[in-house]
C-alpha beads as a LAMMPS data file, in Angstrom:
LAMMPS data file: protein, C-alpha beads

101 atoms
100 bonds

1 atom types
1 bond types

-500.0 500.0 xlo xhi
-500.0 500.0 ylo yhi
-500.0 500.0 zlo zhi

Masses

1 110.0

Atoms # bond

1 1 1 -109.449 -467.149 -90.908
2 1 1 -109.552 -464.199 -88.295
3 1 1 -106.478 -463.108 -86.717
4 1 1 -106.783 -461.559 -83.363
5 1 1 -104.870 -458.905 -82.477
6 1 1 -101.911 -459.216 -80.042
7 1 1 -103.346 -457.717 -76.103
8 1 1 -101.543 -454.682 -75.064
9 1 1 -98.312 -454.848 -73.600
10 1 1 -97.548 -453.666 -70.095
11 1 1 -96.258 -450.458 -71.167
12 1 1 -99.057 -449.779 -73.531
13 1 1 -101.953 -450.586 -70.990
14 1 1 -99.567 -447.841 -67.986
15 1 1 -99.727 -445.149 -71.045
16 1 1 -103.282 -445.817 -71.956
17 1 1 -103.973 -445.626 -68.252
18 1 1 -101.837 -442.075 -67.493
19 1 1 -104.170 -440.508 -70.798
20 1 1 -107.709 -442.113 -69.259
21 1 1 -106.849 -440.856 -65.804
22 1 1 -105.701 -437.439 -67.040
23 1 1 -108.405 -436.579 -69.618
24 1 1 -110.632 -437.273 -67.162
25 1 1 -108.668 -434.931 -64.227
26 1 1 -107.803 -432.516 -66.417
27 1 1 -110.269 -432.230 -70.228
28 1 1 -106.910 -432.358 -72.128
29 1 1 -104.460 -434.978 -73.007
30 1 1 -100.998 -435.013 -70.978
31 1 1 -97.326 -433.687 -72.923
32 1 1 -94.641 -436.487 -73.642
33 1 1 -93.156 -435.703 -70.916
34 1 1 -95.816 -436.264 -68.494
35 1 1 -96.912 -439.290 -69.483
36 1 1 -92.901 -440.348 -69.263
37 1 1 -92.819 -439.123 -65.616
38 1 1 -95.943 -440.762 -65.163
39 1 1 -95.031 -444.724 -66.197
40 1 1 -91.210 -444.444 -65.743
41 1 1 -89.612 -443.448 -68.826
42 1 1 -87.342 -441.011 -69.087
43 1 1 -86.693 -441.009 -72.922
44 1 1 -89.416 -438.999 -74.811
45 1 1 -89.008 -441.101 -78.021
46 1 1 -89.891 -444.255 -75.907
47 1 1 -93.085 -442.262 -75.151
48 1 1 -93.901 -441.566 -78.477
49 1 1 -93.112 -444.502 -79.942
50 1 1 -95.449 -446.125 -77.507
51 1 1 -98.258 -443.467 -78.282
52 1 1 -97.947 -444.540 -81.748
53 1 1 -98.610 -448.045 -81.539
54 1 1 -101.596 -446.759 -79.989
55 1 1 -102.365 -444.955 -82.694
56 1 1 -101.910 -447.377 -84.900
57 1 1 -104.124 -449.421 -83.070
58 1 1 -106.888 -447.290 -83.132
59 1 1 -107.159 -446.816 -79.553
60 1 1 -106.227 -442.791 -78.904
61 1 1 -106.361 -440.285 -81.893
62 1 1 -104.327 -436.692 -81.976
63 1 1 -106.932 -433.615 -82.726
64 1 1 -103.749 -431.371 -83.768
65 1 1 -100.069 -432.093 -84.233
66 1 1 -98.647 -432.697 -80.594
67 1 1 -99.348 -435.737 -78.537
68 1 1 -101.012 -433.388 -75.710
69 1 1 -104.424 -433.110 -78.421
70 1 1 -104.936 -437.098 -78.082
71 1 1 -108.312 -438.205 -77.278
72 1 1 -109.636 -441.565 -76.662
73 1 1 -110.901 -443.304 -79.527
74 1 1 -114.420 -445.006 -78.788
75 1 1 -114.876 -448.577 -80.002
76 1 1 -117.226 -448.777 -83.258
77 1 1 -120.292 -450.982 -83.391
78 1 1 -119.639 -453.526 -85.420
79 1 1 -120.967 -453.381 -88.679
80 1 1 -123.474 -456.144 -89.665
81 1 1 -122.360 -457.696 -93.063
82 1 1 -123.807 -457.226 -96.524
83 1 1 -124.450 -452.957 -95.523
84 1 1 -123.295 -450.472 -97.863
85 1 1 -123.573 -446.576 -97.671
86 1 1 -125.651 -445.272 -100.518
87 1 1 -124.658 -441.716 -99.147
88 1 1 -122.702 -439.232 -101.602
89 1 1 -119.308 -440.824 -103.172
90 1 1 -120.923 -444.258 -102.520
91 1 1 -119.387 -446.023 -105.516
92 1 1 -116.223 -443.719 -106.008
93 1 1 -112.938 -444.516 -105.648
94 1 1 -110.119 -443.080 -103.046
95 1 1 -109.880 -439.856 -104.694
96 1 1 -113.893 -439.463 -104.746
97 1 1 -114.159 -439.804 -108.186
98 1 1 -116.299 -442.509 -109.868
99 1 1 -114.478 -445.017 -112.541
100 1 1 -115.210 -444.227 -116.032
101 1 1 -117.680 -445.917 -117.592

Bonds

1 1 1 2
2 1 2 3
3 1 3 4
4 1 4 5
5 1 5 6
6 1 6 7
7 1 7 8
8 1 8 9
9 1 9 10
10 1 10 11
11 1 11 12
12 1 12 13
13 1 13 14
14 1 14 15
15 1 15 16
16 1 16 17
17 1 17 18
18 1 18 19
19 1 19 20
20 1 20 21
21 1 21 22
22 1 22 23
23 1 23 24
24 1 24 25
25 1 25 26
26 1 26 27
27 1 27 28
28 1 28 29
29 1 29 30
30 1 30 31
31 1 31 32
32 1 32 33
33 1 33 34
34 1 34 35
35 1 35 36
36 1 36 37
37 1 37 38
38 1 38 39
39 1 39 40
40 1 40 41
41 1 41 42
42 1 42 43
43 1 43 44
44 1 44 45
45 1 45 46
46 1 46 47
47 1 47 48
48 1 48 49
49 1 49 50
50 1 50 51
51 1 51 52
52 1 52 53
53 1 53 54
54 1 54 55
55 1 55 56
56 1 56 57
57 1 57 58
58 1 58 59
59 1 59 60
60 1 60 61
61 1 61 62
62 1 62 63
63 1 63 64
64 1 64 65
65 1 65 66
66 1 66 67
67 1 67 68
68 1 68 69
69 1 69 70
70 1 70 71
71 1 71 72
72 1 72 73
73 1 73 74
74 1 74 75
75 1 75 76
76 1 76 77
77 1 77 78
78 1 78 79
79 1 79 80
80 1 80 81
81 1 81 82
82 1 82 83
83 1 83 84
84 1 84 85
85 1 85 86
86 1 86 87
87 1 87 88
88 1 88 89
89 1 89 90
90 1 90 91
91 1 91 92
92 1 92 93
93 1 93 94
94 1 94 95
95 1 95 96
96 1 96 97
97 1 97 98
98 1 98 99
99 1 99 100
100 1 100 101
């Protein structure tokens, strides 16, 4: 059973719009406050708290600590079933170690 995930909400799509629009303008990502002034919000925690369902979503990523490094996250081919990487740590668990025999 898939789940699909719930579409943006308005807010969501006017941020995601203010970032396209001024990566593009500008080659870096817009402060808090800028995007606020942008889609009408005048709280900076409404802001981020809407940057981080993005993030959460997987649709903008931060390069550094401050909202201003956030790039545009470009959707992944899917990956075909059944695939596995056979490239180092292949086999090893989240701390890159391999379970004792």
């Amino acid at each position: 059973m898939s789940r699909r995930p719930r579409p943006l909400t308005a807010r969501q799509e006017a941020v995601l719009a203010v970032i396209k629009v001024w990566l593009a303008e500008r080659g870096h990502g817009p402060t808090v406050r800028e995007i606020g002034a942008r889609v009408g919000l005048a709280s900076t925690s409404s802001v981020a708290h809407q940057l981080g369902r993005l993030e959460a979503r997987g649709l903008i990523a931060r390069t550094g600590r401050d909202w201003s490094t956030c790039v545009l996250v470009e959707e992944q081919p899917a990956r075909r079933p059944g695939l596995r990487s056979r490239g180092p740590g292949a086999g090893a668990n989240r701390y890159g170690r391999r379970p004792a025999p």
